[in-house]
gemmi code that builds the backbone of each chain (N, CA, C; Angstrom):
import gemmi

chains = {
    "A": [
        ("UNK", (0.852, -1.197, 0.000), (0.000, 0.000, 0.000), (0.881, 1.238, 0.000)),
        ("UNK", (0.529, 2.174, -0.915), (1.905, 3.456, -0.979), (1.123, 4.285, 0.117)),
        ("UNK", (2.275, 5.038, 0.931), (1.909, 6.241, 1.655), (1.274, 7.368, 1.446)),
        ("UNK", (1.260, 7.996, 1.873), (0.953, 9.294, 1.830), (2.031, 10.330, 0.914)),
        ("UNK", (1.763, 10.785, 0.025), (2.472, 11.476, -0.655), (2.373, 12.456, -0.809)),
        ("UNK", (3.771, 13.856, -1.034), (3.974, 14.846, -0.520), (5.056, 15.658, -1.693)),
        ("UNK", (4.736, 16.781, -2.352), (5.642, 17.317, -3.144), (5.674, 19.043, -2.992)),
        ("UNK", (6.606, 19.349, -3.115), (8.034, 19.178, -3.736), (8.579, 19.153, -1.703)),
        ("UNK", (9.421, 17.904, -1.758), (10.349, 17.982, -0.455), (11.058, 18.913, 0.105)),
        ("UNK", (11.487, 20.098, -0.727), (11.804, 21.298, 0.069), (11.928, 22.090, -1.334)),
        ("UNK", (11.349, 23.646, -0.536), (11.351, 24.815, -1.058), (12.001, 26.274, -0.081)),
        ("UNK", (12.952, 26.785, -1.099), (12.999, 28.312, -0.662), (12.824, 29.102, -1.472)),
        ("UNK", (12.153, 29.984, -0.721), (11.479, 31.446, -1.225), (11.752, 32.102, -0.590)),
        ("UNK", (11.308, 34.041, -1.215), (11.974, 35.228, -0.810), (10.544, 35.313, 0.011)),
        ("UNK", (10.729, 35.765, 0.995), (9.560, 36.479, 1.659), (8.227, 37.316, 0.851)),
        ("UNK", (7.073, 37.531, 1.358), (6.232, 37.940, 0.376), (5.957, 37.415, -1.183)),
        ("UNK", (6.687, 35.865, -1.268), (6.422, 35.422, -2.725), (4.827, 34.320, -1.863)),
        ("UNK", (5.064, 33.619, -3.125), (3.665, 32.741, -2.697), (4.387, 31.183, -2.964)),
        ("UNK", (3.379, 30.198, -2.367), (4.127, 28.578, -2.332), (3.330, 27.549, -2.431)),
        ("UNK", (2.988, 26.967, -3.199), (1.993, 25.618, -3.028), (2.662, 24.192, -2.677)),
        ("UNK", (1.595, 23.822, -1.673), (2.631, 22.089, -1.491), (1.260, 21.331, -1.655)),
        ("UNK", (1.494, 20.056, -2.336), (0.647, 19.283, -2.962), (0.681, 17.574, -1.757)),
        ("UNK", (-0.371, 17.368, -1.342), (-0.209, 16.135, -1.263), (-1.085, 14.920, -1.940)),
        ("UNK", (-1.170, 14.082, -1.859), (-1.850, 12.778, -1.901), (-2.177, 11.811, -0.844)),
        ("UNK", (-3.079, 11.379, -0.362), (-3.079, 10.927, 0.651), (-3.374, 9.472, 0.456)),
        ("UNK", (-3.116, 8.142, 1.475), (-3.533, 6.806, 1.066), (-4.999, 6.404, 0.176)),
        ("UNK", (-4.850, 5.939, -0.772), (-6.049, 5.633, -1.231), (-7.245, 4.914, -0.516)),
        ("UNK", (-8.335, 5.850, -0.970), (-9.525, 5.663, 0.060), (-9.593, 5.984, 1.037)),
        ("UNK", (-9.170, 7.211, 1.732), (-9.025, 7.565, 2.887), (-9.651, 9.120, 2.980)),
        ("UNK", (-10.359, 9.105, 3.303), (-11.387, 10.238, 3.429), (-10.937, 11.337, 4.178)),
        ("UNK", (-10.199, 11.519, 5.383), (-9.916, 12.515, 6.026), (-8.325, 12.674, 6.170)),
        ("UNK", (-7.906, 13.877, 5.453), (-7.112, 14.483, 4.919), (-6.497, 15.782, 6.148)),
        ("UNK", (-5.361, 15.779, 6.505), (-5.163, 16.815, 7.500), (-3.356, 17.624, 6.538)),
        ("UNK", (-3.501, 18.853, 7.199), (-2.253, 19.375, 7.319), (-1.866, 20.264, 8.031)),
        ("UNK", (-0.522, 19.741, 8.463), (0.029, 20.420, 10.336), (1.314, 21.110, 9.580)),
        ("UNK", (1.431, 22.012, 10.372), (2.915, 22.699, 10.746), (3.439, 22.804, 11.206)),
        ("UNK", (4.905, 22.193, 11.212), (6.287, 21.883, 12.352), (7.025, 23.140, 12.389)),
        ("UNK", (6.849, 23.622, 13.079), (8.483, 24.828, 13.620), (9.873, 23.799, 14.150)),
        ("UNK", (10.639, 24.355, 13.829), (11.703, 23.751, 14.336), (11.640, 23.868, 15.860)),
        ("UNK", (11.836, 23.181, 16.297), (11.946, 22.964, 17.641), (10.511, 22.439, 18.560)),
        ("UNK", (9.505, 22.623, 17.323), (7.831, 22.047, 18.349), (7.610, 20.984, 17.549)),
        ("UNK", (6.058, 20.724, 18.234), (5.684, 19.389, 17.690), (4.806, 20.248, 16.580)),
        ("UNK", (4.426, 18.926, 15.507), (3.249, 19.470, 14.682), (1.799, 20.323, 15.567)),
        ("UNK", (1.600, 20.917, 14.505), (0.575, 22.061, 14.810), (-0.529, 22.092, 13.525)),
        ("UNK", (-2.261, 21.379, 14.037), (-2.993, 21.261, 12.739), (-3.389, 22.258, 12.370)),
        ("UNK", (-2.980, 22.544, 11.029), (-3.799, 24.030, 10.484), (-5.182, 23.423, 9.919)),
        ("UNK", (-5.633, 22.421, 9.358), (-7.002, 22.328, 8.621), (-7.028, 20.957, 8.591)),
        ("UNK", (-8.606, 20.149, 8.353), (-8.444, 18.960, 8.430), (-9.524, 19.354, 7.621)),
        ("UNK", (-9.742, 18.126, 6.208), (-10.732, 17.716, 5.850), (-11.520, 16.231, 5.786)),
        ("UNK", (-12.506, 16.606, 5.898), (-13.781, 15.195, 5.609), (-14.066, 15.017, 4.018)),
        ("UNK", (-13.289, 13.979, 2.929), (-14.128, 14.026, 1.961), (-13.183, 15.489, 0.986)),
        ("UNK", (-14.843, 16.219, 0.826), (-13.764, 17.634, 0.485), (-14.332, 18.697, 1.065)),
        ("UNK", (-15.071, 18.224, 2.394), (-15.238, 19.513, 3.288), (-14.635, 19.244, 4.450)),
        ("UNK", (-14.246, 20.740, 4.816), (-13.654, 21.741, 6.043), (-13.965, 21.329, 7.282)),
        ("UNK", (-13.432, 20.214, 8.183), (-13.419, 20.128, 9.459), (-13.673, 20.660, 10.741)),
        ("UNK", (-12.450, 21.179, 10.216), (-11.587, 22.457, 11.527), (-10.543, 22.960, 10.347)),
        ("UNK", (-10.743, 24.250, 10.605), (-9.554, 24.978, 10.013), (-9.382, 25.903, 11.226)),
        ("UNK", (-9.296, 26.124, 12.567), (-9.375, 27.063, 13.496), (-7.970, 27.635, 13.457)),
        ("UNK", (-7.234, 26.790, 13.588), (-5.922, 27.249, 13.505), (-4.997, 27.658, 11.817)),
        ("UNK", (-5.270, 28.102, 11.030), (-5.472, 28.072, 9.548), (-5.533, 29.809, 9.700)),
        ("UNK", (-4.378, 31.018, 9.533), (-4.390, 31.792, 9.136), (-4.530, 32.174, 7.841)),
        ("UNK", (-5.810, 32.425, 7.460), (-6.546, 32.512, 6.704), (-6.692, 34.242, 5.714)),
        ("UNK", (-5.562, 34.889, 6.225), (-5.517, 36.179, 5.499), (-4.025, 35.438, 4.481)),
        ("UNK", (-3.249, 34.502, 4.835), (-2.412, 34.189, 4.049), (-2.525, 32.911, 3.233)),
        ("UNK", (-2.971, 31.817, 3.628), (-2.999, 30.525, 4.062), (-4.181, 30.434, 3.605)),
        ("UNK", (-4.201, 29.311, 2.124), (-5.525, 28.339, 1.843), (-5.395, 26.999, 2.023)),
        ("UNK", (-5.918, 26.611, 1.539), (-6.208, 24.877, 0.881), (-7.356, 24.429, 0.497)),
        ("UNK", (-7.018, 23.438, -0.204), (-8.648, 23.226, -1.171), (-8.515, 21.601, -1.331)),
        ("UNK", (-9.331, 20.745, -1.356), (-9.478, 19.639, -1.884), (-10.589, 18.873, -2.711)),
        ("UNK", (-10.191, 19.264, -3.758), (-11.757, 19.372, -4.708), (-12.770, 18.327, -5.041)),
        ("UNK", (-11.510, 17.404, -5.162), (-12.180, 16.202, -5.507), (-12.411, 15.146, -4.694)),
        ("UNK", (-12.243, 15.965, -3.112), (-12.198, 14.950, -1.676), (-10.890, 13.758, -2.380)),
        ("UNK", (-9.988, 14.223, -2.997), (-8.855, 13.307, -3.238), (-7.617, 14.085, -2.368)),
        ("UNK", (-6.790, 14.216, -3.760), (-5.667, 15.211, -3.343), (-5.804, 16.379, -3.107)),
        ("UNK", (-4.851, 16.848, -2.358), (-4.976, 18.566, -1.568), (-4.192, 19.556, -2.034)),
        ("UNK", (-4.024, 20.951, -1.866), (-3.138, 22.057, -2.223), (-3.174, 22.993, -1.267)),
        ("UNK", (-1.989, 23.267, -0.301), (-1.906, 24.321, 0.297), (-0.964, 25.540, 0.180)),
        ("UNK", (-1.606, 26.239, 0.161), (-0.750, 27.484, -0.907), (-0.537, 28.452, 0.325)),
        ("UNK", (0.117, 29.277, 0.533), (0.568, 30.682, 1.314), (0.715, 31.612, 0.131)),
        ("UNK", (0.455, 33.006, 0.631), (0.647, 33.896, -0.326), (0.172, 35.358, 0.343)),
        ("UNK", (0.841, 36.388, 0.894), (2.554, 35.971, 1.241), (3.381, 35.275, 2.079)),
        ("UNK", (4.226, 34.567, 1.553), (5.004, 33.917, 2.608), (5.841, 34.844, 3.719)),
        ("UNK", (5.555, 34.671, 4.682), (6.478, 35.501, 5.946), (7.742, 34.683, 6.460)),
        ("UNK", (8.730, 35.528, 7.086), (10.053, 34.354, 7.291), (9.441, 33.517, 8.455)),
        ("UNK", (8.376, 33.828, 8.832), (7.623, 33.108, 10.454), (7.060, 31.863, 9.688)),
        ("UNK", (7.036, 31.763, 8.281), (5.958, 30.624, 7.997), (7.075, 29.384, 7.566)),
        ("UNK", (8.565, 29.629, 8.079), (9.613, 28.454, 7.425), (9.338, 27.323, 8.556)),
        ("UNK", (8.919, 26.570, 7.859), (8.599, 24.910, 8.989), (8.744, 24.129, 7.655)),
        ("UNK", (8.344, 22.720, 8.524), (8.367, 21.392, 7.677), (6.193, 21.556, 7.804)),
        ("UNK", (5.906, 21.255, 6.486), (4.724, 21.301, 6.152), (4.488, 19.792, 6.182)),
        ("UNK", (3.402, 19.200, 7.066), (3.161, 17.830, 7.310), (1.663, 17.663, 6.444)),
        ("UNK", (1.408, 16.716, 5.752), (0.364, 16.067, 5.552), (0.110, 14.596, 6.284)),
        ("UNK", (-1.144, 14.171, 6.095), (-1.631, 13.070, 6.798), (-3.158, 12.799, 6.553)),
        ("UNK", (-3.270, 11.454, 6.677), (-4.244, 10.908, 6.158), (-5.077, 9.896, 6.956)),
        ("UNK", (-6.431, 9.933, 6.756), (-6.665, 8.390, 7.920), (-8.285, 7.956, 7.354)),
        ("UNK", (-8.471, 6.858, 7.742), (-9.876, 6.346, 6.729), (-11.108, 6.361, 8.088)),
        ("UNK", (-11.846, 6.220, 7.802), (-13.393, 7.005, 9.082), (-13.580, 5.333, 9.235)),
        ("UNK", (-13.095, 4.137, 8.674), (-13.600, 3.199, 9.474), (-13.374, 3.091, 10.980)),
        ("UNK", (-14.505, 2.299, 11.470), (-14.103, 2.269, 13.380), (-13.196, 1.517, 13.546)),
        ("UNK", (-12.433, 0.558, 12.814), (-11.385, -0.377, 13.517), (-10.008, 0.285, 13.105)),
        ("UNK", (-9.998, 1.054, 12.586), (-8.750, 1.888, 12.354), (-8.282, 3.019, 13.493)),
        ("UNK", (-9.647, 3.056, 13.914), (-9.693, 4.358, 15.054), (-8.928, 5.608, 14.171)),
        ("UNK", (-8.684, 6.016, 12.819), (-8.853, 7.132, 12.606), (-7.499, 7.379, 12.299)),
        ("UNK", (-6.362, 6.314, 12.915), (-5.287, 6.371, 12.757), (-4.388, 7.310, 11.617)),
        ("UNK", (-3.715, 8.090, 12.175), (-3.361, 9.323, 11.005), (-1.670, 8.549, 10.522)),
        ("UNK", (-1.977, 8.467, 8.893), (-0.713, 7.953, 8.361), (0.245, 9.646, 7.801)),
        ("UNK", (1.295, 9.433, 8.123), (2.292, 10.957, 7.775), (2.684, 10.861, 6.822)),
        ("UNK", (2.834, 12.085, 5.962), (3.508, 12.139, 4.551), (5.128, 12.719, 4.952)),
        ("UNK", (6.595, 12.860, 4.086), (7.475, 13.117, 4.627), (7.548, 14.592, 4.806)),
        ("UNK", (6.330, 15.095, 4.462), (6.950, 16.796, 4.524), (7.431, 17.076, 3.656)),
        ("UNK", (7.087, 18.869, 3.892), (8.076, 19.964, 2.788), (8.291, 20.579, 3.704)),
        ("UNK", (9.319, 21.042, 3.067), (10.541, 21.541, 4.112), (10.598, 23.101, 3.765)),
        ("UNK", (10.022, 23.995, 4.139), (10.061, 25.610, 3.998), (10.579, 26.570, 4.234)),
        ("UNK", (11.617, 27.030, 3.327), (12.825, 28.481, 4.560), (12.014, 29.430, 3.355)),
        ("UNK", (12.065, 30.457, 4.332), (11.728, 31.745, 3.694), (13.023, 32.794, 3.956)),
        ("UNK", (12.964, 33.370, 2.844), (14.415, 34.210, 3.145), (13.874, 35.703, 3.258)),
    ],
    "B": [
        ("UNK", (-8.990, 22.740, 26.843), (-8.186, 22.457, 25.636), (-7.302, 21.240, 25.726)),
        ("UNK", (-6.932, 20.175, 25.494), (-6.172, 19.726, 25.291), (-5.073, 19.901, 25.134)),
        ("UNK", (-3.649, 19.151, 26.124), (-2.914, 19.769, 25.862), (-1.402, 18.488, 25.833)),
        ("UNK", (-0.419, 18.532, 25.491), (0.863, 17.874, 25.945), (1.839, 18.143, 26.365)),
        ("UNK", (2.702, 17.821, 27.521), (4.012, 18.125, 27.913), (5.003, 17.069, 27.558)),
        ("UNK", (5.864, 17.279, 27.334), (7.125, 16.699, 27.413), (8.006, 17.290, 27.983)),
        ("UNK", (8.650, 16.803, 29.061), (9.022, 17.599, 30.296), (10.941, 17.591, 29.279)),
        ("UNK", (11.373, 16.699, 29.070), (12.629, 16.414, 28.576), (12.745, 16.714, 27.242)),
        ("UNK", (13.817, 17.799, 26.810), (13.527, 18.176, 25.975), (14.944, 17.362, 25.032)),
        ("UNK", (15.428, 17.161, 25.340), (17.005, 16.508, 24.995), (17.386, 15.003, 26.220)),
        ("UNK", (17.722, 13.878, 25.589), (17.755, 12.804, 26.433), (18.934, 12.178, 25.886)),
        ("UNK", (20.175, 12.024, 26.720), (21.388, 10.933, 25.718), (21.292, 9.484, 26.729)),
        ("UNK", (21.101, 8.794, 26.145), (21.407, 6.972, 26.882), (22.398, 6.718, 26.193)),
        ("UNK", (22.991, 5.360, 26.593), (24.011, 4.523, 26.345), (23.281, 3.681, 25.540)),
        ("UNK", (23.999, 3.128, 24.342), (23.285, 1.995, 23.679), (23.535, 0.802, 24.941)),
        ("UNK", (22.237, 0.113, 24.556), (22.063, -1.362, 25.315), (21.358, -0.717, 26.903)),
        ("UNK", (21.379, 0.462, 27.330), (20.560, 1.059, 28.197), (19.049, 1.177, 28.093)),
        ("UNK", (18.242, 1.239, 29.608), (16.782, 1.508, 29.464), (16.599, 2.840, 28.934)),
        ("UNK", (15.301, 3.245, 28.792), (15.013, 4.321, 27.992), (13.709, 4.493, 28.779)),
        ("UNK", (13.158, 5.775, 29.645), (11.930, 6.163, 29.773), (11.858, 7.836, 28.814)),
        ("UNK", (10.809, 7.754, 28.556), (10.789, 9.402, 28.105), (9.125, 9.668, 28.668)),
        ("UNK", (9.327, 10.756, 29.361), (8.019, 11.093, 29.984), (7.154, 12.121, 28.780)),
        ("UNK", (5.481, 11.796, 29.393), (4.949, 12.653, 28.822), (3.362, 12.306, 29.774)),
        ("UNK", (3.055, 13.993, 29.674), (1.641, 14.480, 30.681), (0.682, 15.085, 29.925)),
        ("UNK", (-0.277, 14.877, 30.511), (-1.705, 15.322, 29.118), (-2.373, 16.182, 29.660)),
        ("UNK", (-3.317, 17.000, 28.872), (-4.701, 17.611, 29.926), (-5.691, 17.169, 28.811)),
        ("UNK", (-6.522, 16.355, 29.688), (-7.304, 16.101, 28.783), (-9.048, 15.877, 29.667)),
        ("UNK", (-10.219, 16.657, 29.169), (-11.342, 16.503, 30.256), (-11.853, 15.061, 30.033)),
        ("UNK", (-11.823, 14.153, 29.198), (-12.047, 12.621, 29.595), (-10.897, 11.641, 29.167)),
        ("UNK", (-11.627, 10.833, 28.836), (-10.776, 9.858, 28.577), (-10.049, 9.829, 27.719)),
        ("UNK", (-8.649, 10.250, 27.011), (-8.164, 10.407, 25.735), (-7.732, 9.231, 24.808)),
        ("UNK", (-7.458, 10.022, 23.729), (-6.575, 8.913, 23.254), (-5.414, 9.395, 22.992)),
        ("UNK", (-4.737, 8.598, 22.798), (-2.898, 8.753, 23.044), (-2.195, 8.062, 22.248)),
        ("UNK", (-1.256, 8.359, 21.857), (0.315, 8.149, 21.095), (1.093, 8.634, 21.497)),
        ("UNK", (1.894, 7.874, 20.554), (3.519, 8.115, 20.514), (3.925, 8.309, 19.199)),
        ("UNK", (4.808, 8.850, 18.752), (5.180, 9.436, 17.227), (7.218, 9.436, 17.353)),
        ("UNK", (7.277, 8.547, 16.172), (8.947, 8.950, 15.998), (9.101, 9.584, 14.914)),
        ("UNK", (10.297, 10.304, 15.103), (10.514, 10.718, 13.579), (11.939, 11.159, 13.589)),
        ("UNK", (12.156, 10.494, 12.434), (13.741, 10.252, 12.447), (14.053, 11.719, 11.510)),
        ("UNK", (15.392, 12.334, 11.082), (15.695, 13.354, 10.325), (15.355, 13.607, 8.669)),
        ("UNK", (14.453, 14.067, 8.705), (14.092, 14.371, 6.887), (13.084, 13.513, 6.527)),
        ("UNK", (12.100, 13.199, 7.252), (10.955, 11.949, 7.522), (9.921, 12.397, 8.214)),
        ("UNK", (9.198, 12.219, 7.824), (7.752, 11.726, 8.809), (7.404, 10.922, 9.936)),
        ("UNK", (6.301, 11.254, 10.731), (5.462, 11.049, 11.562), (6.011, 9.547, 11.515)),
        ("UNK", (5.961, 8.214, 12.065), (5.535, 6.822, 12.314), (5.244, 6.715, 13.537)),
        ("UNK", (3.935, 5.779, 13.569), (3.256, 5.664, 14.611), (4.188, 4.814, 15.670)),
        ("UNK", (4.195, 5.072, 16.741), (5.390, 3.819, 17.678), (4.054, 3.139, 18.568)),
        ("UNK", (2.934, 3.674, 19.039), (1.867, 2.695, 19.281), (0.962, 4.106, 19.818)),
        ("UNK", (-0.154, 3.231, 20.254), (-1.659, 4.289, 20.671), (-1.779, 3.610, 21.895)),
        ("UNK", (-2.745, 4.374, 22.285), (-3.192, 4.063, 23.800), (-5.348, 4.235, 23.350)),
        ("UNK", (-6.286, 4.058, 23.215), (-7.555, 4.356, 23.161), (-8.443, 3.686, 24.459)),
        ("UNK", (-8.260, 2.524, 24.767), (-8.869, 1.868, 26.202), (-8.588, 0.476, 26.799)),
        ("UNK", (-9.037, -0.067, 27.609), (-8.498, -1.428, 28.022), (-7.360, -1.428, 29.135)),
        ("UNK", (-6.850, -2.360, 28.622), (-5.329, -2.849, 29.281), (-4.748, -1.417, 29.008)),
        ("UNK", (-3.712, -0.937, 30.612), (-3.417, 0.460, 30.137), (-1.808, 0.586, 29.989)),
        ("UNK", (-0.934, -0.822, 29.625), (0.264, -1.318, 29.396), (-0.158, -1.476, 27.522)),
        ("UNK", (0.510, -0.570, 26.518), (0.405, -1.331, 25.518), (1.472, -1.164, 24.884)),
        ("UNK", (1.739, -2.197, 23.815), (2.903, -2.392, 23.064), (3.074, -2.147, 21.969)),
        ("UNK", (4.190, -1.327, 21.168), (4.452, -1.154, 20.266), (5.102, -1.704, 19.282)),
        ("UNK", (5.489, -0.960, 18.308), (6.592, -1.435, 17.290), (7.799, -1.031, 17.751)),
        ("UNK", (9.001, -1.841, 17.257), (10.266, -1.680, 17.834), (10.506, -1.880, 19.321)),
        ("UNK", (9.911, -2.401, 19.686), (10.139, -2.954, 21.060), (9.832, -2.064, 22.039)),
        ("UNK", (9.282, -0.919, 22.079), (8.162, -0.156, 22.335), (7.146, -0.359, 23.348)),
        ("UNK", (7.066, 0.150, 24.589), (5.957, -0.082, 25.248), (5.314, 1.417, 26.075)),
        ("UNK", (4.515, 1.804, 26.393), (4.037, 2.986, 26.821), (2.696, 2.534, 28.246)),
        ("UNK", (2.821, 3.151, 29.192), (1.312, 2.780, 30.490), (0.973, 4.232, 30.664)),
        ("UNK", (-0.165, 4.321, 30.560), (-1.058, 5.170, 30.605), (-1.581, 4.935, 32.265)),
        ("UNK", (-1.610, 5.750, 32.463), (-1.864, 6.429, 33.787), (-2.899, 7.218, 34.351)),
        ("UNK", (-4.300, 6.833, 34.520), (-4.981, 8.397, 34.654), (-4.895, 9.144, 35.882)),
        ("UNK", (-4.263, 8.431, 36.969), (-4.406, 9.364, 38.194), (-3.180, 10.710, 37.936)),
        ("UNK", (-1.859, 10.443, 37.246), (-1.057, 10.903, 37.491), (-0.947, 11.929, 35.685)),
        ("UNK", (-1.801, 11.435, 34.728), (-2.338, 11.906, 33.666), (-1.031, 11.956, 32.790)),
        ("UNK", (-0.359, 10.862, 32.976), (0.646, 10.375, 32.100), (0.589, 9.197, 31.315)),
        ("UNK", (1.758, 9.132, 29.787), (1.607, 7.756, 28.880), (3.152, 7.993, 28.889)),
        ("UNK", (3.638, 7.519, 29.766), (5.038, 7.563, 29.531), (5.921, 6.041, 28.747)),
        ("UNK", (6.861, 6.301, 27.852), (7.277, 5.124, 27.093), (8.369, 5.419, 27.553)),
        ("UNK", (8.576, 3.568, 27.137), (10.148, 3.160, 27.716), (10.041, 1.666, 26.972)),
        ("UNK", (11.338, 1.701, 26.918), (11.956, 0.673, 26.362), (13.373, -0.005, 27.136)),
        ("UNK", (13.257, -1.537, 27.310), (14.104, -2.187, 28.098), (16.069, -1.705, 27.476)),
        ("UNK", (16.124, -2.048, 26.650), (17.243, -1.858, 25.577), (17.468, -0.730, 24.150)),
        ("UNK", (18.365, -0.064, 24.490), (18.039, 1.012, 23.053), (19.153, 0.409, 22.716)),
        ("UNK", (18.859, 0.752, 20.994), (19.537, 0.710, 19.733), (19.929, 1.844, 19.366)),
        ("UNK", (21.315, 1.965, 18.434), (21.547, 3.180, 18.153), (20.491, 3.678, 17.355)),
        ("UNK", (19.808, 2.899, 16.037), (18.744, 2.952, 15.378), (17.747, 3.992, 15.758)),
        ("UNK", (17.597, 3.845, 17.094), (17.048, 4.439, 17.789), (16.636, 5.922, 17.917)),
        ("UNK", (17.654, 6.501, 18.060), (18.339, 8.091, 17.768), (17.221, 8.616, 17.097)),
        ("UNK", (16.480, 9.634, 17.638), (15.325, 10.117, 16.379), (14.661, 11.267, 17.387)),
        ("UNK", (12.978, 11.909, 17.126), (12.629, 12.776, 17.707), (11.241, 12.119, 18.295)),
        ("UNK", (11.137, 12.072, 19.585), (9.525, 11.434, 19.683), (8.582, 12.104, 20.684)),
        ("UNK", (7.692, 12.153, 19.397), (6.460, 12.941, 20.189), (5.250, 12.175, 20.526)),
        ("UNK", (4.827, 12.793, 21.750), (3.608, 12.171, 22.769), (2.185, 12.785, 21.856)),
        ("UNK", (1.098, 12.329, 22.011), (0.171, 13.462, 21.524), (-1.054, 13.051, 21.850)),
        ("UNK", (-1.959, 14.187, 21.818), (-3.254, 13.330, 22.152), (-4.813, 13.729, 21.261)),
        ("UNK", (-5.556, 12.619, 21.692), (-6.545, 13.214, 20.005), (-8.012, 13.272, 21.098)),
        ("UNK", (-8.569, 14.095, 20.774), (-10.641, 13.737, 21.523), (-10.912, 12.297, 21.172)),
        ("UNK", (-11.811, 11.730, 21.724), (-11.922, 10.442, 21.921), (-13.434, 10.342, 21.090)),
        ("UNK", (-14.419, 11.445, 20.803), (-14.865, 11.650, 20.096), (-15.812, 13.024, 18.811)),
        ("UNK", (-16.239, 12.843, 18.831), (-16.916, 13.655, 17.614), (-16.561, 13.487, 16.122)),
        ("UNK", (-16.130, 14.653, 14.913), (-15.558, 13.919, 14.109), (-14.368, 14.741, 13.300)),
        ("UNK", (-13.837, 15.811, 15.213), (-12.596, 16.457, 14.645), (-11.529, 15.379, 14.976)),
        ("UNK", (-10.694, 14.861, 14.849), (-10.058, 14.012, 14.739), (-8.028, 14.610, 15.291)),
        ("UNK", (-8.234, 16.276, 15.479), (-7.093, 16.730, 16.061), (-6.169, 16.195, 16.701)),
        ("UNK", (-4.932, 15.860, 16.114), (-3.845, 15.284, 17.043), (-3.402, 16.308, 17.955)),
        ("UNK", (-2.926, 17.096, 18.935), (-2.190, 17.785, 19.881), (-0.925, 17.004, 20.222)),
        ("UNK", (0.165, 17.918, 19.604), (1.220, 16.682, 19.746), (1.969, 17.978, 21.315)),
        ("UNK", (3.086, 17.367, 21.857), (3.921, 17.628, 22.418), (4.761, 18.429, 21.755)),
        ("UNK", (5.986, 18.949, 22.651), (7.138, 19.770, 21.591), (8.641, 18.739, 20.860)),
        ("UNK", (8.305, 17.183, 22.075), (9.541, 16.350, 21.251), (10.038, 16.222, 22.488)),
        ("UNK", (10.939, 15.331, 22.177), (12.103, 14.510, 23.194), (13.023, 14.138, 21.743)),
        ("UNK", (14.014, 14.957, 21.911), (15.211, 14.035, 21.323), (16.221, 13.391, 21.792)),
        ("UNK", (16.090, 12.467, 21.215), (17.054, 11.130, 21.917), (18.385, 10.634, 21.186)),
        ("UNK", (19.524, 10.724, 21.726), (20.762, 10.406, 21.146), (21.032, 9.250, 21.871)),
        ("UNK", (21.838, 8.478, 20.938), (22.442, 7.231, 21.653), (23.560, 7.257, 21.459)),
        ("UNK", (24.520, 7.046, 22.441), (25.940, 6.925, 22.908), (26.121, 5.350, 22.153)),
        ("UNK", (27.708, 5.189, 21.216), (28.024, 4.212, 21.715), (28.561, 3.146, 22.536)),
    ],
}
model = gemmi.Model(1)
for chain_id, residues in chains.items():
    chain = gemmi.Chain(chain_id)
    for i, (resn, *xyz) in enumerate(residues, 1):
        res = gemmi.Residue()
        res.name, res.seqid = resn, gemmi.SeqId(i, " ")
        for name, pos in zip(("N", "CA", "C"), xyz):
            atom = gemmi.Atom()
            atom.name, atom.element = name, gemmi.Element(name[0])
            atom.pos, atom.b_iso = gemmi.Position(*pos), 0.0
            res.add_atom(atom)
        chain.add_residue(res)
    model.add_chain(chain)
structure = gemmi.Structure()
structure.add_model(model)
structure.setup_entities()
């Protein structure tokens, strides 16, 4: 079974440009999340989806920061402008709504984000 | 709110040494719980969950974690480390229900192994 998949593995950009990171998540797996690592913390969820609707996005600064998943498949999370505060490892993750899975979230490897 | 500590923020053992790494929750019922490794330039892998039952459970890699509710800890430990070992591991905890599914992780324990 392939993982969770995650592109492009690292990006740098100038501050105030814009950035999309793409994932894929295990096939058939309905709920779709993506967190943000600072160096030095643990992941932090910005948005989770059901399908291809909106969970929780509470934590999801939303004057910079989208994401969309159209086809309740694969996802796109874009920044625009990027701030040097937004350089982390960008996590995706995935998990299927059956009950014997308990929901279990599979990790993609990340993109890796410096803003200059 | 839900929350995680990891009191240790940096941990060095000796290979072939025990290994505890603590971790404390706030959580208003019953949670559910993990453990998360992650080695350099990699992702999340699950090292085991905690959801109900028996409150000793076992993981991958030789892995074990006891959940605690008086003292509101899932602290893991392992009898023997491997250098293999060496990586970043986070505690975390999720609501037990509805159908936000939020992990709350910790800030990490990194663990070096001596040879």
């Amino acid at each position: 079974e392939a993982g969770v998949a995650q592109s492009p593995r690292y990006k740098i950009i100038e501050k105030r440009q814009s950035v999309a990171f793409w994932c894929n998540p295990i096939s058939g797996h309905a709920t779709l999340y993506w967190y943000q690592q600072i160096l030095g913390q643990g992941p932090k969820l910005l948005i989770q989806f059901q399908n291809n609707g909106v969970v929780d996005d509470s934590q999801l600064p939303k004057d910079r920061f989208s994401a969309e998943r159209l086809k309740g498949v694969d996802s796109t999370l874009k920044i625009q402008p990027a701030k040097l505060e937004d350089s982390a490892v960008y996590l995706c993750a995935s998990s299927s709504i059956w009950l014997r899975s308990y929901n279990e979230q599979f990790f993609g490897p990340g993109t890796r984000l410096t803003v200059l | 709110a839900q929350s995680v500590t990891q009191p240790d923020i940096h941990i060095t053992v000796s290979e072939g040494a025990s290994l505890e790494l603590r971790c404390n929750y706030s959580y208003g019922a019953t949670p559910y719980l993990f453990w998360y490794v992650q080695s350099p330039g990699q992702g999340l892998q699950l090292l085991l969950k905690y959801f109900s039952g028996d409150t000793l459970v076992q993981g991958i890699k030789g892995f074990e974690a006891e959940f605690k509710r008086s003292q509101s800890s899932f602290n893991l430990r392992k009898p023997s480390v491997h250098w293999s070992d060496a990586a970043e591991y986070f505690c975390a905890v999720r609501n037990s229900g509805g159908s936000n599914y939020k992990l709350t992780f910790g800030k990490g324990t990194l663990l070096t192994v001596n040879p």
